[in-house]
C-alpha positions as CSV (number, residue, x, y, z in Angstrom):
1,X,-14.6,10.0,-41.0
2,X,-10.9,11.3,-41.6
3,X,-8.0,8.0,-41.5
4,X,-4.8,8.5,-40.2
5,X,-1.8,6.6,-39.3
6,X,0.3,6.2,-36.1
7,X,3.5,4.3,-36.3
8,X,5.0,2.6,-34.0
9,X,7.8,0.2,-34.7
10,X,11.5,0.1,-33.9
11,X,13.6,2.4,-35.0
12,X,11.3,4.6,-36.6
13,X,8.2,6.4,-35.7
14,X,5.9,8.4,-37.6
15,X,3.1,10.3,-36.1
16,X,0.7,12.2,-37.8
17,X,-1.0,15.6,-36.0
18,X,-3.9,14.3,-35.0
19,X,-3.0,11.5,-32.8
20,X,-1.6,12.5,-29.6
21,X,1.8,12.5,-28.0
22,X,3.4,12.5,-24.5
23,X,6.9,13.8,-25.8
24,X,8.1,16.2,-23.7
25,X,5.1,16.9,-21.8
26,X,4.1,17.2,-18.4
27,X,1.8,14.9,-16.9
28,X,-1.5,16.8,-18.0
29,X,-4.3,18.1,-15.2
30,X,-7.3,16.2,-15.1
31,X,-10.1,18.1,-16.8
32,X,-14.0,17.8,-15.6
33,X,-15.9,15.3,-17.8
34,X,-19.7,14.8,-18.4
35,X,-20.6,11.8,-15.3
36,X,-18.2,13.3,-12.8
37,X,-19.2,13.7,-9.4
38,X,-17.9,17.1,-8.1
39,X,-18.5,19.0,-4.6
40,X,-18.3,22.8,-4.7
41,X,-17.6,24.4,-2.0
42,X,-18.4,28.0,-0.9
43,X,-16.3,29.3,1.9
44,X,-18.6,31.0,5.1
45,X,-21.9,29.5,3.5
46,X,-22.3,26.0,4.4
47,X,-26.0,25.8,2.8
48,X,-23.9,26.5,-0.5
49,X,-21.9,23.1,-0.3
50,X,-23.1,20.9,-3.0
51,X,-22.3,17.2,-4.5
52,X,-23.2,17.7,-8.3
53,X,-23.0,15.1,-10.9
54,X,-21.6,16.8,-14.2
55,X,-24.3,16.1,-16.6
56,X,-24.1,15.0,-20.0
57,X,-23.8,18.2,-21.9
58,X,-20.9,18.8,-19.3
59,X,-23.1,21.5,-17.1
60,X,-24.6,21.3,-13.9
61,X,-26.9,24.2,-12.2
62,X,-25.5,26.0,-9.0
63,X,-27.9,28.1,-6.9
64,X,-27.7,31.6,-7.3
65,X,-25.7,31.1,-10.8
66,X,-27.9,29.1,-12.5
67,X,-26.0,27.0,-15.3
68,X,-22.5,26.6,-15.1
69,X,-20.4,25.1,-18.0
70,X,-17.6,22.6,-17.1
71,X,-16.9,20.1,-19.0
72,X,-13.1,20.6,-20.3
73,X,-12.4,23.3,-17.9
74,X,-9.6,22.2,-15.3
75,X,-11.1,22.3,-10.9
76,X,-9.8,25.8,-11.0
77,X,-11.6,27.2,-13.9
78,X,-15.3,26.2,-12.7
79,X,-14.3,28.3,-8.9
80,X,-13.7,31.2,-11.2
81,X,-17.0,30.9,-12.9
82,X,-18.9,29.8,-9.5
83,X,-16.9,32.9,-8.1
84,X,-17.9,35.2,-11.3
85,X,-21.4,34.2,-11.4
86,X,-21.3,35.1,-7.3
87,X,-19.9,38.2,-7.4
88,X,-23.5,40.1,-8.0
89,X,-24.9,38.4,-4.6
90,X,-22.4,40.1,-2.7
91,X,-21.1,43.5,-1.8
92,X,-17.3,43.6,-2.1
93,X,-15.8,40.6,-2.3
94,X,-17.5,37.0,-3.2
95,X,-16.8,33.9,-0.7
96,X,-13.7,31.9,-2.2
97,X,-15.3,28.5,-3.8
98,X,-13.4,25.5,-4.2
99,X,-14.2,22.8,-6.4
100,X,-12.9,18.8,-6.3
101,X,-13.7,16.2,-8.5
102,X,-15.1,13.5,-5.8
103,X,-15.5,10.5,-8.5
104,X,-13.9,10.7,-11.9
105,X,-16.6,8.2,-13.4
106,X,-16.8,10.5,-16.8
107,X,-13.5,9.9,-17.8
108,X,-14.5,6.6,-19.9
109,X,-13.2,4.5,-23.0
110,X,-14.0,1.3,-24.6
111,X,-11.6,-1.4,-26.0
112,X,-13.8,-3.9,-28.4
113,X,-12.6,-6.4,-31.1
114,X,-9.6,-9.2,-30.2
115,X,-9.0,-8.7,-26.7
116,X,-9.5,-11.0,-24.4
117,X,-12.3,-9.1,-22.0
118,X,-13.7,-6.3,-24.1
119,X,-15.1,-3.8,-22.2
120,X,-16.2,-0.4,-20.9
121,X,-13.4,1.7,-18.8
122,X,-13.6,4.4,-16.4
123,X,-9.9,4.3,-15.1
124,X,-10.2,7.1,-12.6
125,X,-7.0,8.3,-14.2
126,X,-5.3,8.9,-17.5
127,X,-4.0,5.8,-19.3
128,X,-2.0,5.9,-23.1
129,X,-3.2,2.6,-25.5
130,X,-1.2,-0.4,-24.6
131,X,-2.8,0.2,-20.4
132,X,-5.8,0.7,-22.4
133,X,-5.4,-3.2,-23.8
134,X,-4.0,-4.2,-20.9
135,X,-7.1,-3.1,-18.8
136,X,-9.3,-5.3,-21.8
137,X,-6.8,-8.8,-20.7
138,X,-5.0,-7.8,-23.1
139,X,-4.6,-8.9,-26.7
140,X,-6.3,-12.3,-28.2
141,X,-5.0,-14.7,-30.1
142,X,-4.5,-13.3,-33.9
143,X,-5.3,-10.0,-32.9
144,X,-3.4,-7.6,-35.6
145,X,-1.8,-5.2,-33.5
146,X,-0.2,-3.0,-36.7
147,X,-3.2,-2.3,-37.3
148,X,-5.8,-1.1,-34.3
149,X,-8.1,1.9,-35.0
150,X,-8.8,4.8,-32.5
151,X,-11.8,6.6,-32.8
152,X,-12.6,9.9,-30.9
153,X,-15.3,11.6,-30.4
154,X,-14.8,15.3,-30.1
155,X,-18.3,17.2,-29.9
156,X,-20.3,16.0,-32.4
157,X,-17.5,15.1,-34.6
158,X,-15.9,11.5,-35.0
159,X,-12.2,10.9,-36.0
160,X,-10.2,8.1,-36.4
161,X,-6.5,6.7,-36.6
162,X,-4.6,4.4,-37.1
163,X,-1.6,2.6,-34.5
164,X,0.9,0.2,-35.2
165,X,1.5,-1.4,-31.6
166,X,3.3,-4.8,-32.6
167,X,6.6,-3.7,-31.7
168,X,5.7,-2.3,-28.3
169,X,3.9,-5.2,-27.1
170,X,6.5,-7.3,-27.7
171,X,9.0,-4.5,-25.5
172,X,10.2,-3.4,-28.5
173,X,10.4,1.0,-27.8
174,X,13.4,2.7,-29.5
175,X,15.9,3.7,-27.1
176,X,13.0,3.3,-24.3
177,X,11.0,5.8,-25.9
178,X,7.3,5.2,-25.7
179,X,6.8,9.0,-27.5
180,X,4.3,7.2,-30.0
181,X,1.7,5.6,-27.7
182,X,-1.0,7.7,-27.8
183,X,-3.2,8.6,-24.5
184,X,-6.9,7.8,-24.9
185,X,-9.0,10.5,-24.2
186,X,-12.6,10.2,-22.6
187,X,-15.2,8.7,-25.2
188,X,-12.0,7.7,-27.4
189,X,-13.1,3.6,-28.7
190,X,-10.4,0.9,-29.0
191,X,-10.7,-1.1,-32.4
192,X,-8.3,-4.2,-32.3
193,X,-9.1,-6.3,-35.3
């Protein structure tokens, strides 16, 4: 499992590549998780219409397109593949499908160690690390905030850094700038020692 650091202290912050930054970004599009509850749509065939829980290898089946892989891709990119996989059913052109993500529940994280209610999450929204504590009641007593460890999961794979969040807690941000909080990302676990 690779270590990293994040700082985050006044003045200074140094950020290494693999943790995450909201500088200069726009607020990112939520993409479809394993868990999700989604309802496809087909446009001019009702019996089409379908509530489908994503499941945990991020696929789901859709009649007349069999598996369909979706976990990662944006609302938009599963029509296209619903729409693709369509297009052989139908002379000209295929029914417009529209996708919606009912009920975000695969978008989860956990926050153990000094916090005052460790827990599970599913936020129903994105949330950086100190919303992340905050959801968990915050930090305990003698928790060691320059020194919390993220681990993510990505695949099969687990990372890790490290985030020094003393400062910010305490309202400390340089110049207001809150570039060094990372966002959690689903199946990302909060270490706070």
């Amino acid at each position: 499992m690779a270590a990293s650091l994040v700082t985050f202290a006044a003045p200074v912050i140094a950020q290494n590549a693999s943790a995450p930054s909201t500088a200069s970004r726009p607020q990112r599009q939520y993409t479809i998780n394993p868990g999700d509850q989604i309802e496809v749509y087909v446009w001019g065939e009702e019996r089409l219409q379908r509530s489908i829980r994503v499941l945990p290898d991020g696929t789901f089946s859709f009649p007349l397109v069999g598996r369909v892989v979706a976990e990662g891709l944006l609302p938009e990119q599963v029509e296209t593949a619903i729409s693709n996989g369509l297009s052989s059913q139908y002379k000209g052109e295929p029914p417009q499908v529209t996708v919606s993500v009912q009920n975000p529940s695969g978008f989860i994280f956990s926050v153990i160690g000094r916090v005052r209610q460790p827990s599970t999450f599913t936020p129903g929204r994105y949330v950086n690390l100190v919303e992340a504590i905050s959801m968990a009641g915050g930090p305990a007593e003698f928790a060691n905030l320059d020194n919390i460890t993220v681990i993510r999961k990505r695949g099969n794979e687990l990372t890790s850094f490290k985030v020094r969040l003393g400062g910010a807690m305490k309202g400390n941000l340089p110049e207001g700038n809150a570039q060094g909080i990372p966002q959690i990302q689903t199946g990302d676990t909060v270490i706070v020692p």
